[in-house]
N, C-alpha and C positions, 0 to 999 in steps of 0.2 A: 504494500500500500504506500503511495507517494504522500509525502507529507508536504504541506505547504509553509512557508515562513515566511512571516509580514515582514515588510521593510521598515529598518529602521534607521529611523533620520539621525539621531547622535549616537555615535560609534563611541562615547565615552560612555552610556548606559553599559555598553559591555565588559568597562574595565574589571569587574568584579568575576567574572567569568574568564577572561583574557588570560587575568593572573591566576586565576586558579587550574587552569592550563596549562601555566607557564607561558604564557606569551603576552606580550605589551603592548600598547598601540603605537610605538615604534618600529616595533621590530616586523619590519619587511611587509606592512599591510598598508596597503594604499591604493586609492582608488584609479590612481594615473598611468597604473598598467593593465594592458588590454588580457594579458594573460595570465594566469598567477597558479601556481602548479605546488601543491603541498605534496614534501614529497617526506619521509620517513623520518630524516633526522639532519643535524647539524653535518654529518660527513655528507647527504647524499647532498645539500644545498653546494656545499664548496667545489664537488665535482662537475655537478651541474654546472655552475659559474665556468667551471675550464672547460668542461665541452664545448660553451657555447662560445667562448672564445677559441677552441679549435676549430671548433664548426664556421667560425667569420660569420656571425648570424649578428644582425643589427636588429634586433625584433623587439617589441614590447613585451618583455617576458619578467615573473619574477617569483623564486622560487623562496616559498616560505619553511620552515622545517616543523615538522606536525609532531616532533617527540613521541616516535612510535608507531606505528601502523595502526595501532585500535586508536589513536587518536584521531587522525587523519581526517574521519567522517566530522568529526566533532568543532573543527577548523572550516573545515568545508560548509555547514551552516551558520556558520556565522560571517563566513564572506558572502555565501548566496547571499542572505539577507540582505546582506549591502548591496545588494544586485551585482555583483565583480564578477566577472567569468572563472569558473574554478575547474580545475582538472587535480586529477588523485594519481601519485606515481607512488607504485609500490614495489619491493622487492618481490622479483619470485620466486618465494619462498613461501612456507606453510601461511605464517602469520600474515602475509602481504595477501597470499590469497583469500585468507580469510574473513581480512580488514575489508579487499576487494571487494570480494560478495555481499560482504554486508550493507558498504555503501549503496551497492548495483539493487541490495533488497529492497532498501529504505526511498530509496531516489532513484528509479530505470532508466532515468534522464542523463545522470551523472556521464561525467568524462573522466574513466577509468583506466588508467596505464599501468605498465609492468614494466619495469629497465629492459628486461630480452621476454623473448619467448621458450629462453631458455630454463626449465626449470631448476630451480635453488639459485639462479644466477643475483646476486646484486648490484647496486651501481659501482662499485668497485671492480668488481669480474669483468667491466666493459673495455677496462683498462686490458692489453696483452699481459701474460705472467712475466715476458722478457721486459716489457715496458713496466713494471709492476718492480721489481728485480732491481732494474737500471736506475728509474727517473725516482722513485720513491723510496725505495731500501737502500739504495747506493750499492748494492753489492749483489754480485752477477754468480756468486757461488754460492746462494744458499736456495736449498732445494722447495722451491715454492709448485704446489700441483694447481693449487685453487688460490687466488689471491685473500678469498673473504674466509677460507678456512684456516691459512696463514696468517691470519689476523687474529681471528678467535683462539686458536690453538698455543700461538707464543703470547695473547694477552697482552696484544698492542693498542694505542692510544688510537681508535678510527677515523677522529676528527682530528686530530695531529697529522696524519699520515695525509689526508687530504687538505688540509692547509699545506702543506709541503708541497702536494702537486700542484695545485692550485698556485701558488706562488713562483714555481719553475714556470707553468705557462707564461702567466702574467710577465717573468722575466724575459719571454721571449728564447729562453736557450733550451730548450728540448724540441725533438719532433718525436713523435709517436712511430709505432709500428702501419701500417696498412691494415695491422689487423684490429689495433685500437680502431683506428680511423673510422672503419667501414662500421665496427659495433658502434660506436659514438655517433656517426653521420645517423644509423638509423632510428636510435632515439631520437635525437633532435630532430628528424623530420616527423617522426610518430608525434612530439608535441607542436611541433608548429605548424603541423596539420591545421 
């Protein structure tokens, strides 16, 4: 069953919600992007940002961090209501599909995304494991199968790691793999769809 949400004219009635969320009416909400795409967490926003700079995408776009997958939906009506155009990216993964569904129960309207079509893939995994390896571990001898299990498994900082990447782009001194590229290019066209 679709649920309907009245618009609401002062966005500061929700600060008490906002924060109980975790999130402020600073932080990455506004009305003057055409696109606004809540994606999982604080590591997938910083990659998003270097895709889209890999990608040389000039678009109204802007990625807020939903702290979570079961969050996700919970961001999502409080922008509709602000009338904003919203789209849902989630890992795919159990929890991201699960978040998924739920949204697609609640709202069949919704604009629902997944990093790949890869199943258990995350925004992370879009990166190559040699580009994974090189640009963000610095070091090309240590035996990575999966980047997002490599992560979980040595108990590394997720939002670190992609400020790092994030920051080499912006420096302008990496190029990615072809095989980044092509997984990067198709997200980014999947949202800018």
């Amino acid at each position: 069953m679709s649920k309907t949400w009245a618009k609401i004219e002062d966005k500061e009635t929700l600060t008490p919600i906002l924060t109980a969320i975790g999130l402020g009416l600073g932080d990455s909400i506004s009305d003057r992007f055409k696109n606004n795409i809540i994606c999982e967490g604080m590591e997938e926003v910083l990659y998003l940002q270097a895709f889209q700079l890999l990608s040389d995408i000039d678009k109204d776009i802007n990625f807020i961090n939903g702290n979570g997958a079961a969050k996700l939906e919970f961001f999502g009506r409080i922008l509709e209501a602000w009338e904003l155009n919203v789209k849902y990216l989630f890992d795919n993964d159990t929890a991201g599909k699960r978040a998924g569904n739920k949204v697609l129960r609640d709202n069949p309207s919704a604009l629902v995304h997944y990093v790949s079509d890869v199943s258990g893939e995350s925004t992370v995994d879009l990166i190559s494991v040699e580009d994974f390896k090189n640009i963000i571990l610095e070091d090309n001898s240590i035996n990575v199968i999966k980047n997002s299990d490599y992560i979980k498994n040595e108990r590394l900082d997720k939002v670190i790691l992609a400020r790092k990447f994030l920051n080499h782009v912006k420096g302008g001194n990496i190029e990615v793999s072809p095989k980044s590229s092509d997984k990067i290019k198709i997200l980014m066209d999947k949202l800018y769809s």
